[in-house]
N, C-alpha and C positions, 0 to 999 in steps of 0.2 A: 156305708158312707160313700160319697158320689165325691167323686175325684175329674175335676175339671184339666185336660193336658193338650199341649199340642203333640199332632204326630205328624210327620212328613207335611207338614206347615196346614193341617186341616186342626180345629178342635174336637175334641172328643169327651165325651162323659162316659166314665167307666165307675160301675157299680162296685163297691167292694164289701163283702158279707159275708162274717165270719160262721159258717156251716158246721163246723166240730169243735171240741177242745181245740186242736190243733190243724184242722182244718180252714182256711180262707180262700173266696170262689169272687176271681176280678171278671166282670162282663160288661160288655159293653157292647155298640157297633162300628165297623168302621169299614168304610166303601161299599157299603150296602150288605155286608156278611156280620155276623152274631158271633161273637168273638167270646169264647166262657176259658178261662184257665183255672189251678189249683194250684194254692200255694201252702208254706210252712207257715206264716203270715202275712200281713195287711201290704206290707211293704214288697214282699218275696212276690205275691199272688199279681200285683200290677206291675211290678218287673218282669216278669212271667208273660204278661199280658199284653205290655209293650215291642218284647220282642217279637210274639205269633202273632200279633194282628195285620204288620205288613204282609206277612208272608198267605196268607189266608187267599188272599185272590190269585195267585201263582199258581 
């Protein structure tokens, strides 16, 4: 499922696909880097995913 969000005032499209039982894998891009996390679910996975993406070009 494709999750439309703003992040530090840009939009973003972040992939969300759930990989195992219990596995969820949010991906996206954001400032030119490929941003992948792992979550417990759908909602944890782009939580997850929202916090590491700023931090990625640091």
């Amino acid at each position: 499922m494709d999750y439309k969000i703003k992040l530090d005032g840009q939009d973003v499209v972040v992939t969300v696909l759930q990989t195992a039982k219990t596995v969820w894998e949010a991906s996206g891009a954001f400032e030119g880097s490929n941003v992948t996390v792992k979550g417990s679910s759908a909602q944890n996975a782009l939580s997850r995913w929202r916090k590491v993406a700023p931090r990625q070009g640091d």
